[in-house]
Backbone as XML, in Angstrom:
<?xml version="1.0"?>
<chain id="A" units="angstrom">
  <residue number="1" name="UNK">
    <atom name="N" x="19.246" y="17.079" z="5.066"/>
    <atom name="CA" x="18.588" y="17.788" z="6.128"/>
    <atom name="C" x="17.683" y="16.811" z="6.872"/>
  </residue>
  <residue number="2" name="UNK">
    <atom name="N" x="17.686" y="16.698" z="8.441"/>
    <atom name="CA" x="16.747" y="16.361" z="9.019"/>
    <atom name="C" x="15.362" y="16.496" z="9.135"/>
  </residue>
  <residue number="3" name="UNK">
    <atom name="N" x="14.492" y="16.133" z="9.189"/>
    <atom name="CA" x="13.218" y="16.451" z="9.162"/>
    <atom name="C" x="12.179" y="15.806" z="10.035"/>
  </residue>
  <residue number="4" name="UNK">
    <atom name="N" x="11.291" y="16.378" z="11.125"/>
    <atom name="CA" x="10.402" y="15.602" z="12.327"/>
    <atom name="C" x="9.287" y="15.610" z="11.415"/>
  </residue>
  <residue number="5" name="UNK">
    <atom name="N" x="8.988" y="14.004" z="10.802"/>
    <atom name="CA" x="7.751" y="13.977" z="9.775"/>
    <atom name="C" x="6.550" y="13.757" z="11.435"/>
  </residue>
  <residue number="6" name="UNK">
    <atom name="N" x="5.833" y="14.563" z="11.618"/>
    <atom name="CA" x="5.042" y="14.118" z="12.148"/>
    <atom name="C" x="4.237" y="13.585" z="11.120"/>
  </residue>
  <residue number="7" name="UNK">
    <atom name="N" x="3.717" y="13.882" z="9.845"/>
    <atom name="CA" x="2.756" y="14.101" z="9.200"/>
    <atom name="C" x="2.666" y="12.368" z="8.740"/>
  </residue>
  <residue number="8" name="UNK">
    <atom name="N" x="3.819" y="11.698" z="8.633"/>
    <atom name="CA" x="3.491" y="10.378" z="8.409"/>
    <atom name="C" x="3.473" y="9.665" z="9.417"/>
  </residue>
  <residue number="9" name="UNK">
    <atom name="N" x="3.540" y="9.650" z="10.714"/>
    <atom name="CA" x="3.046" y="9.061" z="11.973"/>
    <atom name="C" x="1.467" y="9.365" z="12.037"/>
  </residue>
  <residue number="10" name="UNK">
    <atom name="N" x="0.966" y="10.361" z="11.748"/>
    <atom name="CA" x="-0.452" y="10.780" z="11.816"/>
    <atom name="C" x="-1.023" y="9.936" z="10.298"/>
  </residue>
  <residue number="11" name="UNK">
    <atom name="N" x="-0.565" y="9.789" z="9.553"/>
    <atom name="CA" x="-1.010" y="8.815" z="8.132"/>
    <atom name="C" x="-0.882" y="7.690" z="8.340"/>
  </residue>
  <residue number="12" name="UNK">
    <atom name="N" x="0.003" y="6.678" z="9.294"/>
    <atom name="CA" x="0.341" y="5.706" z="9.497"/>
    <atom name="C" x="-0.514" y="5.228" z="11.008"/>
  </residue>
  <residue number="13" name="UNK">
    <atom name="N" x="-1.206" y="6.394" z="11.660"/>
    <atom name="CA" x="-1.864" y="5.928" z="12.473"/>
    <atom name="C" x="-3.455" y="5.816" z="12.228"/>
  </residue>
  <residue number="14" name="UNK">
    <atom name="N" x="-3.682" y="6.698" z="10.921"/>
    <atom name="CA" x="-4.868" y="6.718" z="10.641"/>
    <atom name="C" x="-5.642" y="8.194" z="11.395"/>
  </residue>
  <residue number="15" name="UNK">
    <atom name="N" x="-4.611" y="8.796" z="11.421"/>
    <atom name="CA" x="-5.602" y="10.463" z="12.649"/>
    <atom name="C" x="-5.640" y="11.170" z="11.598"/>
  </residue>
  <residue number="16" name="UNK">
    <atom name="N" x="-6.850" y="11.440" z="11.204"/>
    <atom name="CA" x="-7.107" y="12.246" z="9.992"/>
    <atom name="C" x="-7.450" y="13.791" z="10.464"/>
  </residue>
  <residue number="17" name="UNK">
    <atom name="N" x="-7.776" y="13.789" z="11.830"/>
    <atom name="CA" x="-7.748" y="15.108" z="12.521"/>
    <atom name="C" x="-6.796" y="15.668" z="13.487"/>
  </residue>
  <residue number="18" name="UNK">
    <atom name="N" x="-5.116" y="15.582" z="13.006"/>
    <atom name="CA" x="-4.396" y="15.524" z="14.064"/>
    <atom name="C" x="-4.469" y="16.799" z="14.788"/>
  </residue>
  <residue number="19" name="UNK">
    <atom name="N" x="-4.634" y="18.101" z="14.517"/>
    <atom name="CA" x="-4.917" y="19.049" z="15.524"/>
    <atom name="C" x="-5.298" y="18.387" z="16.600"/>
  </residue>
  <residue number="20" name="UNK">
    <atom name="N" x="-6.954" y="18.423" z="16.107"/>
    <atom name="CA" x="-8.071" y="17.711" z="17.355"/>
    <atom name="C" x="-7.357" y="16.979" z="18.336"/>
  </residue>
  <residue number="21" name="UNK">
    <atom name="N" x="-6.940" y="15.923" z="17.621"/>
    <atom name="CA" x="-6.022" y="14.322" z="18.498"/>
    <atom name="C" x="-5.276" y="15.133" z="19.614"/>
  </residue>
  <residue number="22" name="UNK">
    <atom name="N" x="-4.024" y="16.086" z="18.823"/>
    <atom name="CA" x="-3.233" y="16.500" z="19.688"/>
    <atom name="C" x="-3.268" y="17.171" z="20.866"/>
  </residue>
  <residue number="23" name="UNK">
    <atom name="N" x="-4.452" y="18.281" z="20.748"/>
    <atom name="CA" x="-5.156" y="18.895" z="21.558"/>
    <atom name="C" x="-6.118" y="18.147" z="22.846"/>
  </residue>
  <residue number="24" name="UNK">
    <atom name="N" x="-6.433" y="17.177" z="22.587"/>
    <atom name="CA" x="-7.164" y="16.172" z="23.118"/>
    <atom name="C" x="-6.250" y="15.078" z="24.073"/>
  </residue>
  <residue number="25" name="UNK">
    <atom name="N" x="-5.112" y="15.126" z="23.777"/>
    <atom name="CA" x="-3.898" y="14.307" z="24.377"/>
    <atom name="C" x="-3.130" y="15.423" z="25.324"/>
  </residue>
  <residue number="26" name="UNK">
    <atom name="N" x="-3.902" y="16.834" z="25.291"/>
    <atom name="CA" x="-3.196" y="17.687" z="26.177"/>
    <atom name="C" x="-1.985" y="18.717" z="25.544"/>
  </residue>
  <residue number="27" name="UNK">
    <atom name="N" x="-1.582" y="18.415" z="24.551"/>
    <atom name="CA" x="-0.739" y="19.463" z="23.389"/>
    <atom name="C" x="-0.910" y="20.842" z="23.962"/>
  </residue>
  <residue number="28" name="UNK">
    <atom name="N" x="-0.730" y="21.699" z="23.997"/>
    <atom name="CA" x="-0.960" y="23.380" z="23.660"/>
    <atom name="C" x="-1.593" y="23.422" z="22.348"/>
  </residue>
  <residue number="29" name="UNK">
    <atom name="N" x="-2.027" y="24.577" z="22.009"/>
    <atom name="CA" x="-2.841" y="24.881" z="21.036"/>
    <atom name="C" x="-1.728" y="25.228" z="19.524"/>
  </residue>
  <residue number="30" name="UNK">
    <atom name="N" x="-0.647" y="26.011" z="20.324"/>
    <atom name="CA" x="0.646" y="26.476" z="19.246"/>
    <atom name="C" x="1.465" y="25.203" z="19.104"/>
  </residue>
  <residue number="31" name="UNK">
    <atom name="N" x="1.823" y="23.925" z="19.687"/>
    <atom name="CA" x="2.310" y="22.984" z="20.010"/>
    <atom name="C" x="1.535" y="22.155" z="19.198"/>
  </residue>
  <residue number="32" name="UNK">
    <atom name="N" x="0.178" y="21.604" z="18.937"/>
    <atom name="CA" x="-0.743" y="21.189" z="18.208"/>
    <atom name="C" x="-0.567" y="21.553" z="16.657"/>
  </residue>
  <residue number="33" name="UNK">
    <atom name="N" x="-0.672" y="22.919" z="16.713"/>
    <atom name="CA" x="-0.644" y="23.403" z="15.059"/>
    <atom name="C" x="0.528" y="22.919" z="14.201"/>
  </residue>
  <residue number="34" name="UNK">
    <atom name="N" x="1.841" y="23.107" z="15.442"/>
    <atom name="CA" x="3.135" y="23.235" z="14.675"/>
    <atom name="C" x="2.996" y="21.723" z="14.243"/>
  </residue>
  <residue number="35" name="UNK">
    <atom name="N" x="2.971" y="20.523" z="15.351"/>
    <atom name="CA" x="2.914" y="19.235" z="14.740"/>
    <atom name="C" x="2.067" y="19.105" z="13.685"/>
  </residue>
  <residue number="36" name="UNK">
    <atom name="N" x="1.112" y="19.197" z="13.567"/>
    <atom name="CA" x="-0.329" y="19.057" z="12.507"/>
    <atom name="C" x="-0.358" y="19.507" z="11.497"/>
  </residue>
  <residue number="37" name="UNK">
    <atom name="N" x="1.072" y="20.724" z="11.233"/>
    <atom name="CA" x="1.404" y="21.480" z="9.613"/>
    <atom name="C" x="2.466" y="20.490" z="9.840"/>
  </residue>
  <residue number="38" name="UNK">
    <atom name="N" x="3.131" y="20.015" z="10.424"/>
    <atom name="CA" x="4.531" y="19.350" z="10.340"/>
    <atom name="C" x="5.423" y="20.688" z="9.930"/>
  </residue>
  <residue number="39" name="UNK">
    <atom name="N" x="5.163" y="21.490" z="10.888"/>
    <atom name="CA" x="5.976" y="22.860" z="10.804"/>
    <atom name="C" x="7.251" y="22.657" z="12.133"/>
  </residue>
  <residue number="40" name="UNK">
    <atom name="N" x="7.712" y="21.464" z="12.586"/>
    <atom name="CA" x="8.726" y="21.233" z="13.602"/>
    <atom name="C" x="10.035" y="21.192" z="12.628"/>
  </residue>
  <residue number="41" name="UNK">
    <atom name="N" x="10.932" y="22.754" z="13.021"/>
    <atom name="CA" x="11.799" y="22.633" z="12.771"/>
    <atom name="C" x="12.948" y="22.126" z="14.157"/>
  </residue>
  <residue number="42" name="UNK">
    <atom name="N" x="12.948" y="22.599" z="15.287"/>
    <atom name="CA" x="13.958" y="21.995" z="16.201"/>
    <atom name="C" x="12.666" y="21.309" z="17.219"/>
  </residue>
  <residue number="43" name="UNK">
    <atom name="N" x="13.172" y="19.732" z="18.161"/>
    <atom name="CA" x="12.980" y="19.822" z="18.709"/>
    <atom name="C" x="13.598" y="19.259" z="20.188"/>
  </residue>
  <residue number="44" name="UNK">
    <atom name="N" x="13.325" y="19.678" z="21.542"/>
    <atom name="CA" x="14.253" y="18.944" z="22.139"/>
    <atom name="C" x="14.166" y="17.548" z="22.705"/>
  </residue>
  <residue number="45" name="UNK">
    <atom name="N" x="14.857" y="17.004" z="23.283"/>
    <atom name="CA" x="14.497" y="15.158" z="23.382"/>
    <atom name="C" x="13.443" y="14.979" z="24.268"/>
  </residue>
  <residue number="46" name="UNK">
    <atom name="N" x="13.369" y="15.741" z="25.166"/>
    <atom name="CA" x="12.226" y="15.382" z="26.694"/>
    <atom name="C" x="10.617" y="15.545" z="25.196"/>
  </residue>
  <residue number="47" name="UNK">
    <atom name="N" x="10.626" y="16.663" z="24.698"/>
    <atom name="CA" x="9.694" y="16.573" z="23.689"/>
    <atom name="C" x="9.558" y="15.535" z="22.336"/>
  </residue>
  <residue number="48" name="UNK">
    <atom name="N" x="10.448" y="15.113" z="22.148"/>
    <atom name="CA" x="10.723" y="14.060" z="20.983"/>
    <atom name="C" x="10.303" y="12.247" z="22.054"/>
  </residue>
  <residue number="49" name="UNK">
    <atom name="N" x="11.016" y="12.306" z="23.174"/>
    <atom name="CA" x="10.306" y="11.289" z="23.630"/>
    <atom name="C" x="8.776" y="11.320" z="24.154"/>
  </residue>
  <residue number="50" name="UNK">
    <atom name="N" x="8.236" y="12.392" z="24.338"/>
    <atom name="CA" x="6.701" y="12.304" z="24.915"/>
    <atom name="C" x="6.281" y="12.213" z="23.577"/>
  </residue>
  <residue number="51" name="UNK">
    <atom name="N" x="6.579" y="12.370" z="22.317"/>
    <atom name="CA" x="5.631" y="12.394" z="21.075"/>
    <atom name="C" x="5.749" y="10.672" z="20.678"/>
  </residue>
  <residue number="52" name="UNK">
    <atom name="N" x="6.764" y="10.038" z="20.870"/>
    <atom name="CA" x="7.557" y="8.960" z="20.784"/>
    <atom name="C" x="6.889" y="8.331" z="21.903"/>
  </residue>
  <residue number="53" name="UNK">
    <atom name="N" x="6.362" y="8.482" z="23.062"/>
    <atom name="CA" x="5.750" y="7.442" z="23.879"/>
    <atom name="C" x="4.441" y="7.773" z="23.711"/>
  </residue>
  <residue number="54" name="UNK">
    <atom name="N" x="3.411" y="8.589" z="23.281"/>
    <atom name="CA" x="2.452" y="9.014" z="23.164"/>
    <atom name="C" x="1.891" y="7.979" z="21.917"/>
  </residue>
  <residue number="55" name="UNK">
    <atom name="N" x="2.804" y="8.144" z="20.804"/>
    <atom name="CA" x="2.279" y="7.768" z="19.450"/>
    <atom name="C" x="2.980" y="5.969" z="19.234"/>
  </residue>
  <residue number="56" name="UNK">
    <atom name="N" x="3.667" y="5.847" z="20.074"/>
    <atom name="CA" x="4.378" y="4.039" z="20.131"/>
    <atom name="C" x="5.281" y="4.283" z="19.040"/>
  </residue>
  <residue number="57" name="UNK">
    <atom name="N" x="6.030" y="5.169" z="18.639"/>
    <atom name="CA" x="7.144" y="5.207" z="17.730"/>
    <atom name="C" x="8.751" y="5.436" z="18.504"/>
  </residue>
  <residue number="58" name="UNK">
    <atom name="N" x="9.589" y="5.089" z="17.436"/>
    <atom name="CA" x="10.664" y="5.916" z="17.981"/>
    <atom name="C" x="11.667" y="6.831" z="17.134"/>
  </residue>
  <residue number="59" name="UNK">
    <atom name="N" x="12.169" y="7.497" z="17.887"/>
    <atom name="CA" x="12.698" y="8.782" z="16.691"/>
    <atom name="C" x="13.273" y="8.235" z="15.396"/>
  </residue>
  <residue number="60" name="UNK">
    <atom name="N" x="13.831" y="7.465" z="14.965"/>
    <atom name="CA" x="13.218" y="6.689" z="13.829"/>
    <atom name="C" x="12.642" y="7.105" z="12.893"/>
  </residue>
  <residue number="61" name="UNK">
    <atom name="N" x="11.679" y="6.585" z="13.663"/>
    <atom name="CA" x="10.043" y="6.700" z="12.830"/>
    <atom name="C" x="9.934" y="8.039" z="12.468"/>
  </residue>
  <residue number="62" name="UNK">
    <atom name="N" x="10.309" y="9.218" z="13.619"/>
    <atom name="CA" x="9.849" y="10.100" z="13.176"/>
    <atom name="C" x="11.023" y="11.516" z="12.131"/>
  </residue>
  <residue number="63" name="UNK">
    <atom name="N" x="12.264" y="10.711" z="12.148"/>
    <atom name="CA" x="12.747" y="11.447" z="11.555"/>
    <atom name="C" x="13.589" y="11.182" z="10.506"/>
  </residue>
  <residue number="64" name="UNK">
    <atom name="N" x="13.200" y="11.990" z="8.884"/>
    <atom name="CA" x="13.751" y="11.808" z="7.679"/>
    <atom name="C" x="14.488" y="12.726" z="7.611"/>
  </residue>
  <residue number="65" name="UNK">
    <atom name="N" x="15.696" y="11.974" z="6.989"/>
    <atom name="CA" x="16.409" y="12.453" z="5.990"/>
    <atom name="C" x="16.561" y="12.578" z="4.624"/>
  </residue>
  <residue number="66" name="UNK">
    <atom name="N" x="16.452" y="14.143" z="4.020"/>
    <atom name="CA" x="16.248" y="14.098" z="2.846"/>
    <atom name="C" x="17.564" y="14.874" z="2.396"/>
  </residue>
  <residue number="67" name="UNK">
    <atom name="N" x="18.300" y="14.324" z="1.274"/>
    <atom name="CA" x="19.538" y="14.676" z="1.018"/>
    <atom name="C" x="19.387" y="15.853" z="0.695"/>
  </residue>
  <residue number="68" name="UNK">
    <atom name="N" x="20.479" y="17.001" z="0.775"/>
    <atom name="CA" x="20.416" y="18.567" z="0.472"/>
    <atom name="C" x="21.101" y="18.731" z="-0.649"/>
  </residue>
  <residue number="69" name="UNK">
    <atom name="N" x="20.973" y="19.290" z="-1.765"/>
    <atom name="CA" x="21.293" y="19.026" z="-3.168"/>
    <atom name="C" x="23.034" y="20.393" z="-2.689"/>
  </residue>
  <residue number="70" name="UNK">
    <atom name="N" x="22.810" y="20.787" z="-2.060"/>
    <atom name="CA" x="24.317" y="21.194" z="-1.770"/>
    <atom name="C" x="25.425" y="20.568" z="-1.308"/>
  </residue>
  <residue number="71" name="UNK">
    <atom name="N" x="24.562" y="19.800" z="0.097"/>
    <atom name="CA" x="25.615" y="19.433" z="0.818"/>
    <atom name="C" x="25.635" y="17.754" z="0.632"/>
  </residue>
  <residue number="72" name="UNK">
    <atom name="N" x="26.253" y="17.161" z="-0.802"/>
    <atom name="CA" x="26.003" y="15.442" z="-0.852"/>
    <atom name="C" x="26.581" y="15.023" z="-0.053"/>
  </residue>
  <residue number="73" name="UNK">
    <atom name="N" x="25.822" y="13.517" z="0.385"/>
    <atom name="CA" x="26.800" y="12.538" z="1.078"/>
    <atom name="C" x="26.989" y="11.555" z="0.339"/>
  </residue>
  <residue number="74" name="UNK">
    <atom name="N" x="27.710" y="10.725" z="0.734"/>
    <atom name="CA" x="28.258" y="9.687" z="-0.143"/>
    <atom name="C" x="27.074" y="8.488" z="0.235"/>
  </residue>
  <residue number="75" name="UNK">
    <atom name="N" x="26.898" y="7.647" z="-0.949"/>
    <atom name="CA" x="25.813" y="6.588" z="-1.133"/>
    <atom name="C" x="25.837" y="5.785" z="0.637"/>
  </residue>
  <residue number="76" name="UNK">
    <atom name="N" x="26.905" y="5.554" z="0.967"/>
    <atom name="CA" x="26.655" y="4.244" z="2.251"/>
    <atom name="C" x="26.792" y="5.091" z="3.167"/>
  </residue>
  <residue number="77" name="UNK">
    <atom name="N" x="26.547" y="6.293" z="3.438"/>
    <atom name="CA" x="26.279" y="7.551" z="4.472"/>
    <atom name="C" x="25.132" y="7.258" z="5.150"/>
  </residue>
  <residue number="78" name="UNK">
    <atom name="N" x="25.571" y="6.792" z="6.683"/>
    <atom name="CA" x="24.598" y="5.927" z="7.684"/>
    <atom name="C" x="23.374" y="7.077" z="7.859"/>
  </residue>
  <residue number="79" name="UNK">
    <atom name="N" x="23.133" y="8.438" z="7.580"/>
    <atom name="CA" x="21.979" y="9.403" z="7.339"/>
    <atom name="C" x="20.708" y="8.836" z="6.501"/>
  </residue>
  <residue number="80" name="UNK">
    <atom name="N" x="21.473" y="7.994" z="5.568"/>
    <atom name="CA" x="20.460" y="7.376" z="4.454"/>
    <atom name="C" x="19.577" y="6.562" z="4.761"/>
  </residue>
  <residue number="81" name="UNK">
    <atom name="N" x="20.236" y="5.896" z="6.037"/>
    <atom name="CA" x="19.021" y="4.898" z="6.393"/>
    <atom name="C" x="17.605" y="5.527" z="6.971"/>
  </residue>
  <residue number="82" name="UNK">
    <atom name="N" x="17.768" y="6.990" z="7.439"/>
    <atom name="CA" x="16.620" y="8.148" z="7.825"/>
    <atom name="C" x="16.112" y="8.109" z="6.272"/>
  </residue>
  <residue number="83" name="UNK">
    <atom name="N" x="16.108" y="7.524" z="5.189"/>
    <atom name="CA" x="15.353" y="8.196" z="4.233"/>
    <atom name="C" x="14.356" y="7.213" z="4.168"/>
  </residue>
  <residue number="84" name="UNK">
    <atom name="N" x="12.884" y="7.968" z="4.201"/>
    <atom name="CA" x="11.713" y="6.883" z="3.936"/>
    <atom name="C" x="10.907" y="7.441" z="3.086"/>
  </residue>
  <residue number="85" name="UNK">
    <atom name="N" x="10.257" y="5.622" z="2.370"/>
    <atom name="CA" x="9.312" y="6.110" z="0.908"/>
    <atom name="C" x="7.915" y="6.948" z="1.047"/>
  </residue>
  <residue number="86" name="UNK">
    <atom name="N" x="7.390" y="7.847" z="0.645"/>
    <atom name="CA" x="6.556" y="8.736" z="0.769"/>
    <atom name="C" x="5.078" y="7.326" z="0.874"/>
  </residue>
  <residue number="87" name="UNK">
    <atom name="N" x="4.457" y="7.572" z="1.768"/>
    <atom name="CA" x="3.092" y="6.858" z="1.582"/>
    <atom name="C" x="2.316" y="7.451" z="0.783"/>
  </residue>
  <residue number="88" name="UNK">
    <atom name="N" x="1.694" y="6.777" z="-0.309"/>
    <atom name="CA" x="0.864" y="7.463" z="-1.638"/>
    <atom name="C" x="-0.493" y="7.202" z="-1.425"/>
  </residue>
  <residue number="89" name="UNK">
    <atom name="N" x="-0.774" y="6.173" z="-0.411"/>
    <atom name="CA" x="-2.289" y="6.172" z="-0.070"/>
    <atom name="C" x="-2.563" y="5.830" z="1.363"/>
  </residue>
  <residue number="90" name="UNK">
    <atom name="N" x="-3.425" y="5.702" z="1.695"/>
    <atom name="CA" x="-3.987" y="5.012" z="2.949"/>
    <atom name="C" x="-4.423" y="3.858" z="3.488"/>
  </residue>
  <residue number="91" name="UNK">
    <atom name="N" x="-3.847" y="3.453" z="4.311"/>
    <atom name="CA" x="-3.229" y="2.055" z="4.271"/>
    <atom name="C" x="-5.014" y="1.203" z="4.090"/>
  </residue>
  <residue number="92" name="UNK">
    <atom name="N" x="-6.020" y="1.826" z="4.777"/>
    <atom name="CA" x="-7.104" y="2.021" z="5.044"/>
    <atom name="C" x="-7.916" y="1.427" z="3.495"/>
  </residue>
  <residue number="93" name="UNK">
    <atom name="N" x="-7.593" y="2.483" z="2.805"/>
    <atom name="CA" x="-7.970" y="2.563" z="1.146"/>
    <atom name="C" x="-7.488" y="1.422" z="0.396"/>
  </residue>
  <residue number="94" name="UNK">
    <atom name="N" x="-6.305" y="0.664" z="0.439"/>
    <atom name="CA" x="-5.212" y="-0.408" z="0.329"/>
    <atom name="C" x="-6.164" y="-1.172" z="0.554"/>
  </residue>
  <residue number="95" name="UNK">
    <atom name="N" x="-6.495" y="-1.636" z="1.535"/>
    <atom name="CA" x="-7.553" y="-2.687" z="2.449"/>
    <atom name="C" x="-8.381" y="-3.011" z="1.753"/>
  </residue>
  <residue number="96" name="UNK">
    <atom name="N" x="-9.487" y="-1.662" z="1.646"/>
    <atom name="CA" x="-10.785" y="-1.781" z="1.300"/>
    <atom name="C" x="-10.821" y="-2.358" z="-0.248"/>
  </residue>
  <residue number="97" name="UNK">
    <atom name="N" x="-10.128" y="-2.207" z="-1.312"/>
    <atom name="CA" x="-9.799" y="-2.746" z="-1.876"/>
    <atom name="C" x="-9.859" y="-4.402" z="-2.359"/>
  </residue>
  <residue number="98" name="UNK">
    <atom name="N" x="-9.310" y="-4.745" z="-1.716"/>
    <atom name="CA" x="-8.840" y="-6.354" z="-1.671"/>
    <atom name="C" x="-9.987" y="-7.309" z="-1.319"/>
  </residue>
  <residue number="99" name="UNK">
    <atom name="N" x="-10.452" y="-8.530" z="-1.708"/>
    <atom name="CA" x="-11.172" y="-9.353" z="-1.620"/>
    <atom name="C" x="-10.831" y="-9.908" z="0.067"/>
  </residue>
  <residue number="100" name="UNK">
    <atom name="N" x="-12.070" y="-10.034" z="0.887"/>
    <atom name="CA" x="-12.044" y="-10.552" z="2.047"/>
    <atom name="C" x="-11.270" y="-11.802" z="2.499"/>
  </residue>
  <residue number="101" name="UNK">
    <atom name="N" x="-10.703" y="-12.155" z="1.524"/>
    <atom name="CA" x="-9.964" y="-13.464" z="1.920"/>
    <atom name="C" x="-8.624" y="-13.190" z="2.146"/>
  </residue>
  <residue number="102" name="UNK">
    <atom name="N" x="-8.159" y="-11.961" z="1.374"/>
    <atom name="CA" x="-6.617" y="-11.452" z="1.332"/>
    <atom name="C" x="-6.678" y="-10.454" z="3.066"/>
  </residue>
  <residue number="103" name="UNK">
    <atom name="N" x="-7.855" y="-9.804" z="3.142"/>
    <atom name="CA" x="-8.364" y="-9.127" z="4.403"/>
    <atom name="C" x="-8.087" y="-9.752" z="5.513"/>
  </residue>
  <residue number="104" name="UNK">
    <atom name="N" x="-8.498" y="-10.920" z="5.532"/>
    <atom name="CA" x="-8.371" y="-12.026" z="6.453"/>
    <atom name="C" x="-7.324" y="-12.600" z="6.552"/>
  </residue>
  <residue number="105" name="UNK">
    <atom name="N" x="-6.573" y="-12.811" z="6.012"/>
    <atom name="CA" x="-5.272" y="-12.926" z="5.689"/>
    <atom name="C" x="-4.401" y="-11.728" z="6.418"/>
  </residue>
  <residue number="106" name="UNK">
    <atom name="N" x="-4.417" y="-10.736" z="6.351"/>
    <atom name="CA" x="-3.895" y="-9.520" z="6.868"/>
    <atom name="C" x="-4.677" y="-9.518" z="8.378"/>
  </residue>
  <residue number="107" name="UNK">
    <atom name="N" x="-5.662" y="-9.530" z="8.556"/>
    <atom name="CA" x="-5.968" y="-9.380" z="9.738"/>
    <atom name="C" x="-5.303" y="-10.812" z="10.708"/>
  </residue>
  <residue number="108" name="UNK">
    <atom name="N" x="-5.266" y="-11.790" z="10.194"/>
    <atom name="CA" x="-4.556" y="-13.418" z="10.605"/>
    <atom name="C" x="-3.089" y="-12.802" z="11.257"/>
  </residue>
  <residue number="109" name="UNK">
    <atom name="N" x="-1.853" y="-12.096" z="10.283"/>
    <atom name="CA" x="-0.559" y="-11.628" z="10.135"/>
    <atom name="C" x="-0.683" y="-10.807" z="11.021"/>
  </residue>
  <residue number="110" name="UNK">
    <atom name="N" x="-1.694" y="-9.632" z="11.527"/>
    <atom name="CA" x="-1.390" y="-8.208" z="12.213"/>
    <atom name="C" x="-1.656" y="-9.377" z="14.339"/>
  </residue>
  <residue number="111" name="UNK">
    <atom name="N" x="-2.583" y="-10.457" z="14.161"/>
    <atom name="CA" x="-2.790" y="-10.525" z="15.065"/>
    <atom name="C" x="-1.693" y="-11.924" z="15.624"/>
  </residue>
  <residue number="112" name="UNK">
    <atom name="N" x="-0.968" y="-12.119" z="14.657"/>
    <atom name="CA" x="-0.186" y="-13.465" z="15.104"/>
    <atom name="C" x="1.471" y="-11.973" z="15.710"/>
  </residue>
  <residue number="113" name="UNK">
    <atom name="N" x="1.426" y="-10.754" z="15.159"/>
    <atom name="CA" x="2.234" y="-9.669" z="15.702"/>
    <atom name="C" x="2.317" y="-9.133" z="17.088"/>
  </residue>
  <residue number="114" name="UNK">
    <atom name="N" x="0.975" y="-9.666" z="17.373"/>
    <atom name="CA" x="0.906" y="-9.017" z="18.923"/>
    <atom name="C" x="1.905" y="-9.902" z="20.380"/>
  </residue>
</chain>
């Protein structure tokens, strides 16, 4: 089954208040909620690209595939490449962590990216 994770674009961006965010970027209020529970079951592309140019992702990013214990596919089933590892913390928390030299190090890598 397909799935529009908003919920790890909002973890991966660090919006710990995505209602607010969304609402604030102009969302609707019912449009806001549904992203912010990650309650998007269909959506259409003109809407999948404004969330996709809004947030610098691309549908990609925002959509997993999680195998349906009915309907298998076979292991090299190009769907699989939609499957991504659950983030268990915050990338944030990760950071704070680490001795300033490894910090610096990461901050060196994110800015030689730009």
């Amino acid at each position: 089954m397909l799935i529009f994770n908003s919920a790890r674009i909002f973890r991966l961006k660090s919006i710990h208040r995505p209602f607010s965010h969304l609402v604030n970027m102009g969302y609707s209020t019912g449009s806001a909620t549904k992203l912010s529970r990650n309650e998007i079951y269909s959506i259409n592309l003109d809407r999948l690209e404004k969330f996709c140019r809004e947030f610098n992702c691309t549908p990609n990013d925002v959509l997993d595939f999680r195998p349906d214990k009915n309907n298998t596919l076979p292991p090299d089933h190009a769907l699989h490449s939609l499957t991504k590892k659950e983030l268990s913390n915050e990338i944030n928390e990760i950071i704070s962590t680490l001795p300033i030299e490894k910090i610096q190090q990461i901050h060196d890598i994110i800015k030689n990216m730009e």
